[in-house]
VEXDREN-2710 file (C-alpha; in Angstrom, 1 decimal):
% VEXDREN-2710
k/r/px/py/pz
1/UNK/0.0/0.0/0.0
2/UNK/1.4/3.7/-0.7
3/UNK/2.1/5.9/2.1
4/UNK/1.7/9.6/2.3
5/UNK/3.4/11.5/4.6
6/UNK/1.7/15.7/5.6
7/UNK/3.7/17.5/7.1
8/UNK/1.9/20.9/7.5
9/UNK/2.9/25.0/8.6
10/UNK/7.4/25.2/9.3
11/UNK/7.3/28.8/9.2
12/UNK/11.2/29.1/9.2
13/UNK/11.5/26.0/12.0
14/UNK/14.4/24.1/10.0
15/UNK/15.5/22.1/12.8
16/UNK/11.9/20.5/13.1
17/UNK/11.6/19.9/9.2
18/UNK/15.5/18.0/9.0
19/UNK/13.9/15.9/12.2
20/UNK/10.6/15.2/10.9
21/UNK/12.9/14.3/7.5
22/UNK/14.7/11.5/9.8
23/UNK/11.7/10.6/11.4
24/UNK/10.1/9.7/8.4
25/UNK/13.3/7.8/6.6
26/UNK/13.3/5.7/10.0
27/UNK/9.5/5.3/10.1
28/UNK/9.5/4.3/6.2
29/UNK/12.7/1.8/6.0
30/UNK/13.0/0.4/2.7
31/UNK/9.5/1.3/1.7
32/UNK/9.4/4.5/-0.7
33/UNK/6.1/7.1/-0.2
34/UNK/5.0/10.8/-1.0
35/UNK/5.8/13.5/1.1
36/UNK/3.6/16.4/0.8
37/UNK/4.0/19.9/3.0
38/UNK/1.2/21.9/3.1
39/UNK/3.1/25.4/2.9
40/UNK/3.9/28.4/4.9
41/UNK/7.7/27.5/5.0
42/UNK/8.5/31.2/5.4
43/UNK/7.8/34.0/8.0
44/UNK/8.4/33.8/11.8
45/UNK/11.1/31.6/13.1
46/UNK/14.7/31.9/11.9
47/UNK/15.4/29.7/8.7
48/UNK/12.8/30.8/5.9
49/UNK/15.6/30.5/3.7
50/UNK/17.0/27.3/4.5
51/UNK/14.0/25.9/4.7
52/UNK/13.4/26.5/0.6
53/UNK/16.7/25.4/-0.3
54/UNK/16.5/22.1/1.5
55/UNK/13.3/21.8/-0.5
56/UNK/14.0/23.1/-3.6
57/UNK/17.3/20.9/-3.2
58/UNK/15.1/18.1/-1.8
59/UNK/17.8/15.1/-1.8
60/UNK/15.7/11.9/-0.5
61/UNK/15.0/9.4/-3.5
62/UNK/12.6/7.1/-1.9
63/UNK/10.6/10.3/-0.9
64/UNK/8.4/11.9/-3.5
65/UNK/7.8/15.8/-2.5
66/UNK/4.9/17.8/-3.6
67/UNK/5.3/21.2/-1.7
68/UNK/2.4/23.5/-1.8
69/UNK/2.1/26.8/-1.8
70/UNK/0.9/28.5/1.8
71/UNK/-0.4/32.2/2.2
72/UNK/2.9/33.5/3.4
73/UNK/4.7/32.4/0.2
74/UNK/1.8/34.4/-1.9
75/UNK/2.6/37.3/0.4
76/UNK/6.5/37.2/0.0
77/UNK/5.8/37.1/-4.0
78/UNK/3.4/39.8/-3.8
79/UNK/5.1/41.7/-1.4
80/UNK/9.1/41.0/-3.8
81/UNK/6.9/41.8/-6.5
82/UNK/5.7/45.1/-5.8
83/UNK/1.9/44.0/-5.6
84/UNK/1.5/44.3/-2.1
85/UNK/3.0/46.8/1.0
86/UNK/6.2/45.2/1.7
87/UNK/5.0/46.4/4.9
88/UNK/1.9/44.0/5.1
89/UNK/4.1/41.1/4.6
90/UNK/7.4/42.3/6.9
91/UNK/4.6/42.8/10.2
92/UNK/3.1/39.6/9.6
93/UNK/6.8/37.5/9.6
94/UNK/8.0/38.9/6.8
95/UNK/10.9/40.6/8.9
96/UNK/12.3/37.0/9.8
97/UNK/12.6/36.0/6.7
98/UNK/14.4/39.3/5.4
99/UNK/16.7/38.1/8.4
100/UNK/17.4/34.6/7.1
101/UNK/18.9/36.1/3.5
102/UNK/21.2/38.9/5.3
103/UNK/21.0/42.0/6.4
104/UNK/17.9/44.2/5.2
105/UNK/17.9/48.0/5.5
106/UNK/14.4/49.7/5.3
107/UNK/13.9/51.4/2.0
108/UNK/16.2/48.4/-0.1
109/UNK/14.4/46.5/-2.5
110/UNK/13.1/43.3/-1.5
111/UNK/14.3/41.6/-4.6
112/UNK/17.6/43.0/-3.8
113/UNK/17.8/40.5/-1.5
114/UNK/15.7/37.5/-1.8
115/UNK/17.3/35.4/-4.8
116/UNK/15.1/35.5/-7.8
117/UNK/15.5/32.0/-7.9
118/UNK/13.7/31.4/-5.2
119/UNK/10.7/33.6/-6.1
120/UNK/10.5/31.8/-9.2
121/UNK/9.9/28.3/-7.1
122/UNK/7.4/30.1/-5.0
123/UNK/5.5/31.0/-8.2
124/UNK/5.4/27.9/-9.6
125/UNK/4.2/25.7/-6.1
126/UNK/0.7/24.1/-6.5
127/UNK/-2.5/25.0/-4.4
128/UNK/-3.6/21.6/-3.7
129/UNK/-3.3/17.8/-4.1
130/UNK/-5.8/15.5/-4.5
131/UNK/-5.5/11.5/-4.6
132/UNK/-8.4/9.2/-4.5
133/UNK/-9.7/9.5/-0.8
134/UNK/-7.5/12.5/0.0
135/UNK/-6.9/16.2/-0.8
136/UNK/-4.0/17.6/0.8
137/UNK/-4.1/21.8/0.9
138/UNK/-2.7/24.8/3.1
139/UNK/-6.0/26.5/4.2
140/UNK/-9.3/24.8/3.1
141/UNK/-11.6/24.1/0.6
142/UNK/-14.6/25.1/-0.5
143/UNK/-17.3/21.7/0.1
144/UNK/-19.4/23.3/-2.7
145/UNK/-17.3/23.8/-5.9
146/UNK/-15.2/20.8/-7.7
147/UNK/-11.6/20.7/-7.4
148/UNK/-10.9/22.4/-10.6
149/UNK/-13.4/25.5/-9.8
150/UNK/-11.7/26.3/-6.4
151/UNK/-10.4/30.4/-5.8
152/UNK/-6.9/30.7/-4.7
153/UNK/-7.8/33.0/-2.3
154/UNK/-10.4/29.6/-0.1
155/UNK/-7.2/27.2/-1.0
156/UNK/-4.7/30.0/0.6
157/UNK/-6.7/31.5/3.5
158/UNK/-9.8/29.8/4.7
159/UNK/-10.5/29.0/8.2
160/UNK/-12.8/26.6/8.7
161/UNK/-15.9/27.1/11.3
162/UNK/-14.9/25.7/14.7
163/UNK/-17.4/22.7/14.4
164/UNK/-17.4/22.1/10.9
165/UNK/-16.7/18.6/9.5
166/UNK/-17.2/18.7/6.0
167/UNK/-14.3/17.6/3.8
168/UNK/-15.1/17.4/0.1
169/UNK/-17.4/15.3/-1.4
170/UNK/-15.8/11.2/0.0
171/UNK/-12.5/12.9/0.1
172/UNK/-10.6/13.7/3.6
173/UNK/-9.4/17.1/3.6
174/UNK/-5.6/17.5/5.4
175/UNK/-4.4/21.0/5.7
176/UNK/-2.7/23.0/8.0
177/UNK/-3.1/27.1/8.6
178/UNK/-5.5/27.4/11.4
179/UNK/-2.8/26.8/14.1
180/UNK/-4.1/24.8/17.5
181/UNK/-1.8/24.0/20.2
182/UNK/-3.6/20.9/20.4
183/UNK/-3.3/19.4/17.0
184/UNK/-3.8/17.1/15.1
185/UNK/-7.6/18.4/15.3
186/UNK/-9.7/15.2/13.4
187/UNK/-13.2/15.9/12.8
188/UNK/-14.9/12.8/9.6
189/UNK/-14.3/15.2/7.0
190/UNK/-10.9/16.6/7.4
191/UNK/-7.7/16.4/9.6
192/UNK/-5.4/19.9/10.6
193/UNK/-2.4/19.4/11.4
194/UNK/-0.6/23.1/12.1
195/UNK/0.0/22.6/16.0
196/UNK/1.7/26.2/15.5
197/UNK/4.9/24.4/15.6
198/UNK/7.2/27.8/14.9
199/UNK/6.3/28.4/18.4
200/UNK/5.7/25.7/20.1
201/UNK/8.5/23.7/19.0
202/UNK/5.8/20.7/17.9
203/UNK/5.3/19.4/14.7
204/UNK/2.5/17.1/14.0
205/UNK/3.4/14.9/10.8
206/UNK/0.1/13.0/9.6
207/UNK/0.9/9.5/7.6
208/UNK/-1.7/8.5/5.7
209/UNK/-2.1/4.7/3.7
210/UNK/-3.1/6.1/0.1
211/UNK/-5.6/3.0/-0.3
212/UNK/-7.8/3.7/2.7
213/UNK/-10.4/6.6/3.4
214/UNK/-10.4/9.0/5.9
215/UNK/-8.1/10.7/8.5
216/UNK/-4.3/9.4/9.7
217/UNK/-3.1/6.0/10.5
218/UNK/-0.8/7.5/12.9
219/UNK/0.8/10.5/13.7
220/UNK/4.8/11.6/14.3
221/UNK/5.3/13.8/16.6
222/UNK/8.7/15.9/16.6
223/UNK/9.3/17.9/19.6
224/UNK/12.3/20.5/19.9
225/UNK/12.7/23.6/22.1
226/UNK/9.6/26.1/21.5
227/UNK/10.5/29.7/20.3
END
């Protein structure tokens, strides 16, 4: 059976992305498996930067990635592409990511310092996945429109209502975003995963058996000092 691996929100926490990393090569052992993370590797803690070159380097060959895109990368494009107030982006994490690529004085172009390279990656990550009982996204989606008909801005920045358990249709929605200190939070429909980790220092990896419906099999759990 095929085994998918979610890990969801970083947000700069290298040191919980290279241990989830180990985790998982341990957890799999000879087997190989997708890994998908749900974006927001950027903004917040310190290693925005490192965090996108380990992935856009990504060096595991029994691990398939699909990285997604989160709403903090669409606001570090916006904000590097003169769409958006730099400002709006820097006061919402923005300014710990500026810090992982070197020294930013205000005023200096944001593409001055963020490698265009790496902008380029961010505009080219997909908004969702979707296998057969699963679809794996940063923020949400919207129950009422197929796959193919879903705004950016619902796939990017929805929150869910507190009680809701709709996923979409018979698929299991996994996503991240709408961070809980007590994640995983499982409800029939759909599974988040973002235990705020950038802060918390806890990182809730779902793993998922690609054949059967519904939520986790089991979780990982990587722990390292909170911020």
């Amino acid at each position: 059976m095929g085994i998918t691996y979610a890990i969801p929100d970083l947000h700069g926490r290298l040191d919980l992305l290279e241990q989830a990393l180990s985790r998982i090569l341990e957890h799999l052992g000879h087997q190989t498996a997708r890994v998908i993370t749900l974006g927001d590797y950027v903004d917040r803690g310190p290693n925005s930067r490192e965090v996108i070159e380990l992935l856009m380097r990504w060096s595991f060959p029994n691990l398939q990635l699909t990285a997604l895109k989160g709403n903090h990368e669409a606001m570090m494009w916006e904000a590097c592409n003169n769409l958006v107030e730099a400002t709006w982006w820097i006061e919402n994490g923005g300014n710990a990511t500026l810090a992982s690529y070197g020294e930013f004085i205000p005023g200096m172009p944001l593409r001055a310092i963020v490698p265009p390279h790496h902008l380029e990656w961010i505009a080219e990550l997909p908004t969702l996945f979707a296998d057969s009982k699963r679809v794996f996204v940063h923020a949400g989606v919207d129950p009422r429109l197929p796959l193919s008909q879903q705004a950016e801005r619902t796939l990017l920045w929805k929150r869910y209502p507190k009680r809701g358990a709709s996923g979409h249709g018979s698929r299991h929605v996994v996503h991240g975003h709408d961070a809980d200190e007590r994640a995983p939070v499982v409800s029939s429909g759909k599974t988040n995963l973002d235990a705020m980790a950038w802060k918390t220092g806890r990182l809730v990896v779902g793993v998922f058996t690609d054949e059967l419906p519904g939520g986790a099999v089991e979780f990982l759990e990587i722990l390292e000092s909170p911020l």
